[in-house]
C-alpha positions as CSV (number, residue, x, y, z in Angstrom):
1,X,-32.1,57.7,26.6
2,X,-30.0,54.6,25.5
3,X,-30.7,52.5,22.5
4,X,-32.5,49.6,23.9
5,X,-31.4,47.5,20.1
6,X,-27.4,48.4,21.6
7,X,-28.0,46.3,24.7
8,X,-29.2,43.2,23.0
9,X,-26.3,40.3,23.4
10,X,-26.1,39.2,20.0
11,X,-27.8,35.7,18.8
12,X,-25.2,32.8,18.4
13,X,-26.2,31.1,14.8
14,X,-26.3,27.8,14.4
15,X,-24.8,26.7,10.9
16,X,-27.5,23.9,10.1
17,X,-26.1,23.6,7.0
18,X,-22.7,22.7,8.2
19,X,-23.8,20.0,10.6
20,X,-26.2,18.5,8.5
21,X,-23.4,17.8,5.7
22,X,-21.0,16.9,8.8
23,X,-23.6,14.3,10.0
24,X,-24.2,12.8,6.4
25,X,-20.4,12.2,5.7
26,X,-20.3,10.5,9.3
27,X,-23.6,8.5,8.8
28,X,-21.5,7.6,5.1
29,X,-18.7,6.1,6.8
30,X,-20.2,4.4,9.3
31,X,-22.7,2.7,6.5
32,X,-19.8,2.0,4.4
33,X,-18.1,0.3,7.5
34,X,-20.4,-1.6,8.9
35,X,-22.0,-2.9,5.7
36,X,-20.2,-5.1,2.8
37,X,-20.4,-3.4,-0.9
38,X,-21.4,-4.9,-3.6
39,X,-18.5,-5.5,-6.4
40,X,-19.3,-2.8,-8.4
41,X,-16.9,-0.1,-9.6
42,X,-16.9,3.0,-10.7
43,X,-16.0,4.0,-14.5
44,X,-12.9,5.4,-13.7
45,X,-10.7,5.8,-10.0
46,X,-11.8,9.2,-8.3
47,X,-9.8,8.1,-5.8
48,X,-7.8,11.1,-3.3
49,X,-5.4,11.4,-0.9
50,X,-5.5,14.5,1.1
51,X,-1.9,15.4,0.7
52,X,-0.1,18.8,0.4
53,X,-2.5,21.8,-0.1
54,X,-5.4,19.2,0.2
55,X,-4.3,18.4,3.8
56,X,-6.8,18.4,6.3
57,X,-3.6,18.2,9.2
58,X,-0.3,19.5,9.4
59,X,1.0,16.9,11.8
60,X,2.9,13.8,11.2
61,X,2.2,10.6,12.6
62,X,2.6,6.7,12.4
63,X,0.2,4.2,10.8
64,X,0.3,0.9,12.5
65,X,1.1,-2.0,10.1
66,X,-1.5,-4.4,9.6
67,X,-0.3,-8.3,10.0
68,X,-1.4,-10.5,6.9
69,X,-4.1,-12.5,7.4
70,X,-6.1,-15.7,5.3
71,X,-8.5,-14.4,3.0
72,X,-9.5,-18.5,1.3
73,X,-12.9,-18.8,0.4
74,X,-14.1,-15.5,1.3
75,X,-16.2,-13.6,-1.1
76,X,-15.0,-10.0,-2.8
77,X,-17.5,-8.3,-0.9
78,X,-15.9,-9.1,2.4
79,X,-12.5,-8.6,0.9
80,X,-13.5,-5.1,-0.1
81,X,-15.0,-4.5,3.2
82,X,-12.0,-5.1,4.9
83,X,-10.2,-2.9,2.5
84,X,-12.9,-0.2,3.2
85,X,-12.5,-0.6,6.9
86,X,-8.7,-0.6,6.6
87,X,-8.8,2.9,4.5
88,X,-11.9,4.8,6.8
89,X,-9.0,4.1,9.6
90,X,-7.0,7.2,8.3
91,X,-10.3,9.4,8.2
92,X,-7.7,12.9,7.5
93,X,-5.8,11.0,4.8
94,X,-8.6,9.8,2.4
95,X,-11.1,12.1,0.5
96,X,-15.0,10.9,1.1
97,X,-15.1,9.3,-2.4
98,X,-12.8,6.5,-1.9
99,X,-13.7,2.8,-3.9
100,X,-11.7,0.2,-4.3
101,X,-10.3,0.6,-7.9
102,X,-11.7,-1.8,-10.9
103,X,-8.2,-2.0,-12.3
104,X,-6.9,-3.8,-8.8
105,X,-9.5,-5.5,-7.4
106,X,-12.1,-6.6,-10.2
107,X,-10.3,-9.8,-11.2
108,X,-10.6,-11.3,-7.9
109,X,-13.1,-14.9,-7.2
110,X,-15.1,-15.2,-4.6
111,X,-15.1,-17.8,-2.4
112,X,-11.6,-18.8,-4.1
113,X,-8.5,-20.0,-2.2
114,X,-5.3,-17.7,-1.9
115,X,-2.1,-18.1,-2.4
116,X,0.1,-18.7,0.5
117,X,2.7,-16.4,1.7
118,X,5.9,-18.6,1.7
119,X,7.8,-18.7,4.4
120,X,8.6,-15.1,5.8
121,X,11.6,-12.9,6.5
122,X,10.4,-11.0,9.5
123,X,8.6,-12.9,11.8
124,X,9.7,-15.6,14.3
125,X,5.9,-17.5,14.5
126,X,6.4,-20.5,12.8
127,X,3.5,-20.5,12.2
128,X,2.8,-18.9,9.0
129,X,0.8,-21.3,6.4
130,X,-2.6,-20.2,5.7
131,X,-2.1,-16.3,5.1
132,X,-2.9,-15.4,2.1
133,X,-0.1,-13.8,-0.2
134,X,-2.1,-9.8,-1.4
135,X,-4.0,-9.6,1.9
136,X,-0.7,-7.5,3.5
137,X,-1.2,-5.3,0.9
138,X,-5.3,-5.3,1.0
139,X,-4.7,-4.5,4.7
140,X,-1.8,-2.0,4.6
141,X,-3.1,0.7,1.9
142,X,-1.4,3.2,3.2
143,X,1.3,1.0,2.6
144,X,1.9,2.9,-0.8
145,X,5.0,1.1,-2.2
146,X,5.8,-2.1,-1.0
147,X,9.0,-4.5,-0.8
148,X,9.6,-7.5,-1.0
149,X,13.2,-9.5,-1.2
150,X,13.7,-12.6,-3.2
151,X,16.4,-14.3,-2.2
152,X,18.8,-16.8,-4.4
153,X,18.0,-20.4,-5.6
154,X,19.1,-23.1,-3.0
155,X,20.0,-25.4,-5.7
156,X,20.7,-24.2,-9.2
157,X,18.2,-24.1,-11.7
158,X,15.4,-23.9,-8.9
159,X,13.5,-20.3,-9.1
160,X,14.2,-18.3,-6.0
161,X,11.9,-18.6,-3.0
162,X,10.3,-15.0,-2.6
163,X,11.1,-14.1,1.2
164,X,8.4,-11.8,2.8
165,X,9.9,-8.5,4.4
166,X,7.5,-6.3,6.1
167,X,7.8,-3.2,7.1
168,X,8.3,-2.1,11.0
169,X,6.9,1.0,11.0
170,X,4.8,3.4,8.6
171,X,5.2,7.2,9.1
172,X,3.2,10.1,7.2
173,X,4.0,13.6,6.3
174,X,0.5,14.2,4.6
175,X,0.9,18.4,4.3
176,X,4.6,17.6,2.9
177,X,3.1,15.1,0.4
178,X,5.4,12.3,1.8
179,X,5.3,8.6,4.0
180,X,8.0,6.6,5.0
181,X,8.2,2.7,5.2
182,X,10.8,1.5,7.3
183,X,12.1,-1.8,7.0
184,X,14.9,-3.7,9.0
185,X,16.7,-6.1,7.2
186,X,19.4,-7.0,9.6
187,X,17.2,-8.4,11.9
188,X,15.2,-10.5,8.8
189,X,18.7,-11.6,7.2
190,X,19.4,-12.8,10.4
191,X,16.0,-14.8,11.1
192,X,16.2,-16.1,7.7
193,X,15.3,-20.3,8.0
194,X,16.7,-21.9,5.2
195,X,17.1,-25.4,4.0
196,X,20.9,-25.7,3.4
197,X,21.4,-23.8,6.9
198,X,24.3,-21.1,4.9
199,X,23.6,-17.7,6.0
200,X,22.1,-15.6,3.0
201,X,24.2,-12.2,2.4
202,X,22.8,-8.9,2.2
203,X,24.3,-9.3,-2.1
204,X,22.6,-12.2,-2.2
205,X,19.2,-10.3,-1.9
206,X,17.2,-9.1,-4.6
207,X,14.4,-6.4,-3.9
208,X,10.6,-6.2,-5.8
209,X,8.7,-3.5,-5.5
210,X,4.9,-3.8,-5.2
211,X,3.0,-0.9,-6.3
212,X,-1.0,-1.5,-6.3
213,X,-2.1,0.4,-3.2
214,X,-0.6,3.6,-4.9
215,X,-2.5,2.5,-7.9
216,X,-6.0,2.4,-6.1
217,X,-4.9,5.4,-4.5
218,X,-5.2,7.1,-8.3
219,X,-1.4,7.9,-8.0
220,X,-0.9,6.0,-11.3
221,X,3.1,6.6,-12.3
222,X,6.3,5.7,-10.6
223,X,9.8,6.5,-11.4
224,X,13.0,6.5,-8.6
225,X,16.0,8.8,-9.9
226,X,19.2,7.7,-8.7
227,X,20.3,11.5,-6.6
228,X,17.3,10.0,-4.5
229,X,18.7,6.8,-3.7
230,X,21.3,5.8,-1.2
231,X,22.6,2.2,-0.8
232,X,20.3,0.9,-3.7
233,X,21.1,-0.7,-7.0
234,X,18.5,0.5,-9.8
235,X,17.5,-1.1,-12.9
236,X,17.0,1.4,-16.0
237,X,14.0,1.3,-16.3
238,X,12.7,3.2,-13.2
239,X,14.5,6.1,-14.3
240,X,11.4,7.0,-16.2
241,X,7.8,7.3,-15.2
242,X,6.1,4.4,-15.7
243,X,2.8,3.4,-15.4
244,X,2.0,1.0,-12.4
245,X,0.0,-2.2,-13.5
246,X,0.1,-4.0,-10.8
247,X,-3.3,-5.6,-9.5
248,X,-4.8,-8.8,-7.8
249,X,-6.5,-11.4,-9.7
250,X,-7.7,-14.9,-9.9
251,X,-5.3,-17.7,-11.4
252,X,-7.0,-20.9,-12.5
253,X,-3.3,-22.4,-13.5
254,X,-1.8,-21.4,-10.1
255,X,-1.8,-25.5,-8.8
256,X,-4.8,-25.8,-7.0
257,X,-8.3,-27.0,-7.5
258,X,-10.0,-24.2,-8.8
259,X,-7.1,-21.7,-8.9
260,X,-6.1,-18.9,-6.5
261,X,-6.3,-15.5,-5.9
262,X,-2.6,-13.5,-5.9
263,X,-1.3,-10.8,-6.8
264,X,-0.6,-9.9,-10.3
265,X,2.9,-11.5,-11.6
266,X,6.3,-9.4,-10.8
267,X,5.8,-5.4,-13.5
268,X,9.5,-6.1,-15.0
269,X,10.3,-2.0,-14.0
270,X,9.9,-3.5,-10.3
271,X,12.2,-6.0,-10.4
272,X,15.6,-6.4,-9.8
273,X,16.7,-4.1,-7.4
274,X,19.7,-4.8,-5.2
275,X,20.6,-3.8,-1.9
276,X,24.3,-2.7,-2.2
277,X,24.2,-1.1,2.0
278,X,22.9,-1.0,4.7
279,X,21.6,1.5,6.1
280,X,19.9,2.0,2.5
281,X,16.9,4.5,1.0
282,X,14.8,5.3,-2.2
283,X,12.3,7.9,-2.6
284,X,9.5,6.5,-5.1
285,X,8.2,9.7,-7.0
286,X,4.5,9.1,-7.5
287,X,2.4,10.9,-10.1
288,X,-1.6,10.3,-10.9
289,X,-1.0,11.4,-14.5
290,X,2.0,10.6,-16.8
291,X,4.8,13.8,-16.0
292,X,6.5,15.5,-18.5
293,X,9.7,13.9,-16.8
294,X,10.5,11.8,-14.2
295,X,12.2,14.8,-12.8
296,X,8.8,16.9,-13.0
297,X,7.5,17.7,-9.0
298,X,5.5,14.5,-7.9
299,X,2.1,14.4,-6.4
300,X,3.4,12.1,-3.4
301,X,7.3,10.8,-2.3
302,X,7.2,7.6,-0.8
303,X,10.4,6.4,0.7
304,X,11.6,3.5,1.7
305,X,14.4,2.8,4.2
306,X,16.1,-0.4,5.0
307,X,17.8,-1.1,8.3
């Protein structure tokens, strides 16, 4: 006589448990997309990127870049929105806690004008008055380390115009810890508009790096040794790890009725970097606490190349 129990297909089990905390971080999301929240921040950035042994994939894959777009008289709330909607985009690179960080965003207006992107590197639209100078990076935050060139006074004694270079193409290695930024400056040097009508030399050019989007990103510290830079000038002080203060704010002196919104003046570390060849590259070690040493293993590499 067989055992009647040893015939029995055995019962599938469904793990309740598991879907019901599947469907509340889906129902978070969606909530957190589809409605604005309020400007109020948390007591310190918990914010993670799921990189290295955090990754939730081992493939690579581009990030589309965001265009910049005119954020005058909008409130925070839909600013942060946006930002909220731009992040939820990479679902696999962001851990389920992300807020926009008090430290970049909390200084902004609401309902305060911008300012203006000058006129840009990259793009043949003449058309370019209205965007608003910050919102690349509000849109781009993935968009770790950003550059932008400034390019020499047309007359002396007149402060250089800042030229805008975006990048072409965004790629990410999140299980290496590592994205790329690529950016090709032949084609902006050659699209370059000026006044005086004389071409503007690759020596000419003088580089800025923009940091903030690692600094909501809680990767707080930067340094760029000079073994991990090819076809780049450095200044000394990105040798060490320094802390990133980079943020957005309101201006009430920036020349218009009210003041602006903008983006934090130039972090003196950031500045002056020269292009010395092209094809060029720089790998941005990124830390969310101070290292030991600029050589100590970072938490993230971003690198950028120029074309």
């Amino acid at each position: 006589m067989s055992d009647a129990s040893a015939q029995k297909t055995p019962e599938r089990r469904t793990n309740y448990r598991q879907l019901f905390s599947f469907a509340v971080c889906c129902g978070m999301i969606c909530w957190i997309i589809e409605y604005p929240i309020q400007p109020v921040f948390a007591a310190a950035n918990q914010n993670t990127l799921l990189i290295g042994k955090q990754a939730l994939s081992q493939d690579s894959y581009t990030i589309p870049i965001a265009p910049p777009s005119p954020f005058g008289g909008m409130t925070v709330e839909e600013i942060l929105r946006l930002r909220v909607k731009a992040v939820w985009q990479q679902p696999l690179l962001i851990g389920i806690n992300y807020r926009p960080s008090e430290v970049v965003f909390c200084r902004l207006r609401s309902r305060s004008a911008w300012r203006e992107l000058p006129g840009d590197f990259s793009s043949t639209d003449d058309d370019v008055l209205g965007l608003s100078a910050g919102s690349e990076y509000v849109l781009n935050p993935y968009l770790l380390v950003a550059a932008t060139i400034a390019a020499p006074p047309i007359e002396p004694n007149v402060d250089a115009s800042m030229g805008q270079l975006f990048p072409s193409s965004l790629y990410w290695e999140s299980s290496q810890a590592r994205a790329t930024a690529v950016y090709d400056v032949s084609s902006s040097l050659r699209n370059t508009d000026r006044v005086d009508a004389v071409p503007v030399s690759l020596d000419q050019l003088s580089l800025q790096l923009v940091g903030m989007n690692a600094r909501d990103m809680n990767l707080n510290y930067a340094a760029v040794l000079s073994n991990d830079t090819n076809g780049v000038s450095l200044p000394q002080e990105l040798s060490e790890a320094v802390l990133i203060e980079q943020y957005l704010r309101h201006d009430p002196h920036c020349g218009e009725a009210g003041g602006c919104n903008e983006v934090s003046p130039p972090q003196k570390e950031f500045t002056g970097l020269r292009l010395t060849d092209l094809p060029a590259r720089m790998t941005i070690r990124l830390w969310s606490d101070h290292p030991e040493s600029a050589e100590a293993a970072p938490d993230m590499r971003f690198v950028l190349e120029f074309r």
